[in-house]
N, CA, C and O of each residue as an XYZ file, in Angstrom:
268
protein
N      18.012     -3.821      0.036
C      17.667     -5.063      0.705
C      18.084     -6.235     -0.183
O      17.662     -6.356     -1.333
N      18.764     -6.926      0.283
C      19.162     -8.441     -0.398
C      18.321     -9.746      0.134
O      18.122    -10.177      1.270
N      18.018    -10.077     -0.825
C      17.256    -11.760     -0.735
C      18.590    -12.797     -0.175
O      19.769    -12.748     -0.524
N      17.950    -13.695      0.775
C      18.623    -14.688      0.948
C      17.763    -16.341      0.756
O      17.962    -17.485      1.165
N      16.604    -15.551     -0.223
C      16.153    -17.486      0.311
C      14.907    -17.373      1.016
O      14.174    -16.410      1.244
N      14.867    -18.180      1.207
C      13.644    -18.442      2.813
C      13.840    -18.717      3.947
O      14.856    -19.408      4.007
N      13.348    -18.524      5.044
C      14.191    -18.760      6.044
C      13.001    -19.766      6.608
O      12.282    -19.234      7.453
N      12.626    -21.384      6.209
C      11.559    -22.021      6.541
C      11.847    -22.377      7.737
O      11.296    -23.402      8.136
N      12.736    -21.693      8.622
C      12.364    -22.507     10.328
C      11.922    -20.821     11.011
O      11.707    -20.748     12.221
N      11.850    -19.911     10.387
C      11.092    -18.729     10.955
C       9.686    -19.308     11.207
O       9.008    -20.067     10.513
N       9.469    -18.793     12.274
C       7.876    -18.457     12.896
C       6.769    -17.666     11.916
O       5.546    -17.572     12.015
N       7.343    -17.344     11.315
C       6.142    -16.512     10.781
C       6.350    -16.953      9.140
O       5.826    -16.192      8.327
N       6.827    -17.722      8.798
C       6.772    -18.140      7.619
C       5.485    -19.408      7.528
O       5.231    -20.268      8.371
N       4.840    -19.166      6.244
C       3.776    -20.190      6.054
C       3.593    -20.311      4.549
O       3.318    -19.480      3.684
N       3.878    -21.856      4.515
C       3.393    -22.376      2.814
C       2.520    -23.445      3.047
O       2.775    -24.361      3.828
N       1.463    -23.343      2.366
C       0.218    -23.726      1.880
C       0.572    -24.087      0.600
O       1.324    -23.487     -0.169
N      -0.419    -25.784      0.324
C      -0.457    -25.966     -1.032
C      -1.922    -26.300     -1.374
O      -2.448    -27.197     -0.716
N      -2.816    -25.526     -2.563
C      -4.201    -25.818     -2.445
C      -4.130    -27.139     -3.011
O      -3.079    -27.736     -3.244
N      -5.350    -27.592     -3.231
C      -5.620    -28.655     -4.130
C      -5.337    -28.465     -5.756
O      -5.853    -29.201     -6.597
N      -5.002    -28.055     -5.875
C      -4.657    -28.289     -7.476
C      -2.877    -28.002     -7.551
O      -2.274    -27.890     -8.619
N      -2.266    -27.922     -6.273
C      -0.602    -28.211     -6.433
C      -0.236    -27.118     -6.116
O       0.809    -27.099     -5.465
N      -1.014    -25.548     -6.472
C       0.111    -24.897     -5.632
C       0.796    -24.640     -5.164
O       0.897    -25.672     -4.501
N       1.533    -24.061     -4.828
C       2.753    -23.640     -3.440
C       2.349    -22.155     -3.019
O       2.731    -21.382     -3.898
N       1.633    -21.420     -1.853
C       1.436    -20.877     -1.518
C       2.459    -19.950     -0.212
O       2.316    -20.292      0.962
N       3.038    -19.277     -0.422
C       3.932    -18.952      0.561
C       3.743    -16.896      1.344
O       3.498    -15.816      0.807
N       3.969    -17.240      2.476
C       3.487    -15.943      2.698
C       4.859    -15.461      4.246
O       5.744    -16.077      4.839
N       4.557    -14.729      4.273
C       5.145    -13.565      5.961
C       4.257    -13.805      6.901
O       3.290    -14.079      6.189
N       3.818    -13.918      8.171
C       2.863    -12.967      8.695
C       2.423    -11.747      8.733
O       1.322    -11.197      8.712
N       4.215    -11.241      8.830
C       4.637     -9.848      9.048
C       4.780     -8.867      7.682
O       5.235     -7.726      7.765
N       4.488     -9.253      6.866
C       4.818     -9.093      5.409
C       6.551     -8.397      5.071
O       6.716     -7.459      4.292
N       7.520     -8.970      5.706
C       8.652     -8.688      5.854
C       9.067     -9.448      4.174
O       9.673     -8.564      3.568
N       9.011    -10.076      3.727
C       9.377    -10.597      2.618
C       9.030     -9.805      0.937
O       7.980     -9.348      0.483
N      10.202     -9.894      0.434
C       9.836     -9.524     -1.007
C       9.078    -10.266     -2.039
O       9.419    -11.445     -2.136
N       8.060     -9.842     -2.898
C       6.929    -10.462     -2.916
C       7.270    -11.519     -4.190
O       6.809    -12.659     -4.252
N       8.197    -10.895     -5.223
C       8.505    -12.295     -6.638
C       9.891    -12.117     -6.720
O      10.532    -11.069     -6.798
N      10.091    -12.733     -6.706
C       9.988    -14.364     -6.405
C      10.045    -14.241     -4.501
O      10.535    -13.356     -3.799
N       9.448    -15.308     -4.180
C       9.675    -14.693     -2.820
C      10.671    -15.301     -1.610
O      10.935    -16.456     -1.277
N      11.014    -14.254     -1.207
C      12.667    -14.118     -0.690
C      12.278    -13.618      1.094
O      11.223    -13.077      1.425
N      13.376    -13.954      2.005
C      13.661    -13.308      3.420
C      14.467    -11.901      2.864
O      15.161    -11.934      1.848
N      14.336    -11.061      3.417
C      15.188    -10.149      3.367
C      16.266    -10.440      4.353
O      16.087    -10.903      5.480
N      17.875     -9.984      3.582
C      19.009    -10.644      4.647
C      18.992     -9.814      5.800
O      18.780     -8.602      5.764
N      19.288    -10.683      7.141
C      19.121     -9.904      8.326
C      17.989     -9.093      8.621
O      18.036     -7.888      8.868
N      16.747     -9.962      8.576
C      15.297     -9.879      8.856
C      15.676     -9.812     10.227
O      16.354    -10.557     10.935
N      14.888     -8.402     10.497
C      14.437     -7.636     11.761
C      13.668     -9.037     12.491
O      14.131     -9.568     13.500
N      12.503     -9.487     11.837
C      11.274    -10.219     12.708
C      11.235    -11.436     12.504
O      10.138    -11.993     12.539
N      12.962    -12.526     12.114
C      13.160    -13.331     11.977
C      13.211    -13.919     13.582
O      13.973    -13.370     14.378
N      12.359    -15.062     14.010
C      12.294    -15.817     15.444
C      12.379    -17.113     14.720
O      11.837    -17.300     13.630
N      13.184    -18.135     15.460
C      12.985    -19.679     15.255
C      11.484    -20.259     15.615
O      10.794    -20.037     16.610
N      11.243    -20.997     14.574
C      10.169    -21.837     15.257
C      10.447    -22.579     16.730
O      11.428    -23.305     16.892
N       9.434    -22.302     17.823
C       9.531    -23.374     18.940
C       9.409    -24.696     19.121
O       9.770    -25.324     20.117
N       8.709    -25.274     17.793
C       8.454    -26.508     17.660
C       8.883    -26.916     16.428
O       8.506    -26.172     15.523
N       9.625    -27.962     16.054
C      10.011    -28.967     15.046
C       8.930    -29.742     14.594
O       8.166    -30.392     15.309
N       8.891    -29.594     12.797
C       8.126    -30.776     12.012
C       8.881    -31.444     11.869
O       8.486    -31.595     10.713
N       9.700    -32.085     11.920
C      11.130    -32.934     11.940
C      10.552    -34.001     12.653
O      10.500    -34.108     13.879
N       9.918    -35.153     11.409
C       9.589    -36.566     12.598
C       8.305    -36.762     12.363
O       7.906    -37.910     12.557
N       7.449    -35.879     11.956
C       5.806    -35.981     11.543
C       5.568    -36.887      9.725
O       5.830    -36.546      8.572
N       5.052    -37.922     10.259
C       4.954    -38.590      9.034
C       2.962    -38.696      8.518
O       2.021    -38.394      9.251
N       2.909    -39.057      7.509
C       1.852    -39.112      7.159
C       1.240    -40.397      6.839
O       1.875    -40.836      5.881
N       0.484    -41.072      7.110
C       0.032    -42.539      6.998
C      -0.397    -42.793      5.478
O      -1.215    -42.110      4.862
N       0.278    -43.860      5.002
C      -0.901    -44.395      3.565
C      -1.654    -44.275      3.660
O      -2.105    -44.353      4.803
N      -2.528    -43.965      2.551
C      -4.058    -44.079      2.242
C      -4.740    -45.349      2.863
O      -5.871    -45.264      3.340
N      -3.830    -46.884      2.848
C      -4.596    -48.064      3.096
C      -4.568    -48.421      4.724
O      -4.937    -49.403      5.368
N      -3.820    -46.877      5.154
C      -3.793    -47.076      6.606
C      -4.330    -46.281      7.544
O      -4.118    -46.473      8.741
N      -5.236    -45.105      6.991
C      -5.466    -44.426      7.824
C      -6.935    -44.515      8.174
O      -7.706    -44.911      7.300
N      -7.402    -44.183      9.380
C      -8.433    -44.597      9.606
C     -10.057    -43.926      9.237
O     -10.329    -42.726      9.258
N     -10.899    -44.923      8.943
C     -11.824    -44.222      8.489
C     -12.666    -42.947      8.862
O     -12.958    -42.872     10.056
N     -13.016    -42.140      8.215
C     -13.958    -41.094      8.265
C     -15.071    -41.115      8.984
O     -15.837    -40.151      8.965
């Protein structure tokens, strides 16, 4: 099996960052090799995401609305 990377517009890919900076990255499917972590090339359970984060912005702190 050869690594190609990540494939971050797969569906089943998910990175999480906790509070202290992390980078948390996972499979659903646990199709991925675990260190460093990689797609395997020509992933069986590779699907495009249906929806785009492409365009989602995040507001300043002095702009977002209160709690």
């Amino acid at each position: 099996m050869c690594a190609v990377g990540v494939n971050e517009d797969c569906r089943h890919y998910v990175m999480q960052t906790t509070p202290r900076g992390d980078k948390l990255e996972r499979c659903k499917v646990g199709a991925n090799d675990p260190l460093p972590f990689t797609c395997p090339e020509g992933c069986l359970f590779y699907e495009p995401r249906r929806t785009s984060s492409a365009g989602w912005q995040v507001a300043p702190p002095d702009r977002r609305p209160p709690r």
